[in-house]
Structures are given as structure tokens and as C-alpha cells.
N, C-alpha and C positions, 0 to 999 in steps of 0.2 A: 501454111504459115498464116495466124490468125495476128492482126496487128489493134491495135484499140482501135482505130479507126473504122476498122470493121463492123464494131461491135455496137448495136444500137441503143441505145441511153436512155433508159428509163428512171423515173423518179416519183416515192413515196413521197407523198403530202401527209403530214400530220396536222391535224388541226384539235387543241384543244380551247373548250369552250363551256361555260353554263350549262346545266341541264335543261334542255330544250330547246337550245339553237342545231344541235346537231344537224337536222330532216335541212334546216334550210340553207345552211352552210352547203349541204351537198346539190341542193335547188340548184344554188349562186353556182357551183363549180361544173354544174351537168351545161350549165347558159356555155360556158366557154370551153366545152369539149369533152369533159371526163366525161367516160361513159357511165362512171359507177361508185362506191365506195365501200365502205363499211363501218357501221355504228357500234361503238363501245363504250359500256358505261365504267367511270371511272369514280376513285372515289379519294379526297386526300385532307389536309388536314391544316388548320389556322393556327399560327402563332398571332393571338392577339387576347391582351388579357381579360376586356369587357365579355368577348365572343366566350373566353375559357369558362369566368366567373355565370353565365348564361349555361353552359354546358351545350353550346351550339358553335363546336369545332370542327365537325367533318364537314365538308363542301364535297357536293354530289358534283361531277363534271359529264361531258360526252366527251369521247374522242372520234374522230371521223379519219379514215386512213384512204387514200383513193392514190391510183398508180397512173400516171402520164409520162406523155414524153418531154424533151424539154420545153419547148416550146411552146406547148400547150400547159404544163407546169407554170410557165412563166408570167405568161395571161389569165393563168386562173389565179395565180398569188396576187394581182396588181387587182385585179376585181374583188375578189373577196377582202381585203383590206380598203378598195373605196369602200364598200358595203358594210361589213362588220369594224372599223377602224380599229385595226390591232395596234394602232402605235398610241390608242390611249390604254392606261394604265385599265387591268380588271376587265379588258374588253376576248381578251383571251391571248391565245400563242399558238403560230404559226412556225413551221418548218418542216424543211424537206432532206432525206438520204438518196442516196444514190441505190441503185440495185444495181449486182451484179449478176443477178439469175433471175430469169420470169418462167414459168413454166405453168399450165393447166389456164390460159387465156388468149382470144383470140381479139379482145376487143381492147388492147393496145397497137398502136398500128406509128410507125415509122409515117411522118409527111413527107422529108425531102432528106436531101445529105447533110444539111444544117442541122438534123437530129441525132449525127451518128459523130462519137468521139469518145474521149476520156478526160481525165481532169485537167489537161491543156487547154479544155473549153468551158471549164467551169468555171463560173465569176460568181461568191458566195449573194446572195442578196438577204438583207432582214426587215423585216416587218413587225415592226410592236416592239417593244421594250422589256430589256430583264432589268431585272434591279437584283 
């Protein structure tokens, strides 16, 4: 009989960002524990009429995806947002999913029993601003 508690709690970091912050985004997040990530270029598009009448619409982004547990999740959002200040406007967007499956890694690692549960332990947190 497997109960959530059981189950150990892992968490996808999304960060997007400018092209070219990406490398140091993942710098700031290695300082407080991840072990690793992954860089993806993304690419999306400006609603604003000067940038239209210019023909300079697409905005080049990175996306950076790195998997911790909570805990170490939690210290790496509070550092990267001293660092990058996501709650100003254009500085990027931060957020994280839950995983329900990990498979083909060894370098996520459980700290304590404070890292093990289900969404009875989840308290959402935000960093940076939608509009």
C-alpha cells in the first residue's frame, strides 16, 4: 500500500528569460543545490504598435528547466529572484510543476522527511508579475 507520503516530491523549475541570461540563471541555481538543467531557445511575439511598424516583433527568449526537490526548490526561487528580480516588470517569469514520475536520474536526491508528501504540503509561492 503506497500512500502520498511515501512518495518523494520533486519539482520542475521553469525559468524564462532574455536571450542570454539563460548560462547564468542556471550558475545562480547550481550556487543553491541543483545539480543541473537544461537550455532551450524559445522564441514569441510583441503586441506593440512602434515594434510592429519597425518589423522587430519576434522576441528571441531562453528557457532553462532544472528538477529539485522541495526544499532546495525553494532556496533556489528566493536566490534567483534576489539576483534576477523577477517581480520587476520585462525581468522574466519564474514557475514551477510538480512531477509525478522521475526516471533515467540519479542526481535528484531526497534530504530529509520534510521532502516527502503530496499537495497537503504544497503552499503555491510567486515571484515576478503577470499582467
Amino acid at each position: 500500500m503506497t500512500s502520498q507520503e511515501k512518495i518523494p516530491h520533486f519539482e520542475l523549475i521553469h525559468v524564462i528569460v532574455k536571450d542570454g541570461l539563460g548560462s547564468k540563471i542556471l550558475k545562480e541555481a547550481k550556487k543553491c543545490g541543483v545539480s543541473g538543467g537544461t537550455l532551450c531557445i524559445g522564441r514569441g511575439t510583441i503586441s506593440n504598435k512602434i515594434l510592429k511598424l519597425l518589423a522587430i516583433t519576434d522576441m528571441k527568449k531562453e528557457i532553462v528547466m532544472m528538477i529539485s526537490n522541495r526544499k532546495t526548490t525553494t532556496k533556489t526561487l528566493e536566490h534567483l529572484n534576489k539576483v534576477f528580480h523577477f517581480e520587476k516588470p520585462n525581468h522574466g517569469i519564474v514557475f514551477t510543476t510538480s512531477l509525478t514520475s522521475l526516471m533515467g536520474t540519479r542526481s535528484c536526491q531526497i534530504d530529509d522527511d520534510d521532502e516527502r508528501g503530496g499537495w497537503k504540503n504544497h503552499v503555491p509561492e510567486y515571484y515576478g508579475c503577470c499582467r
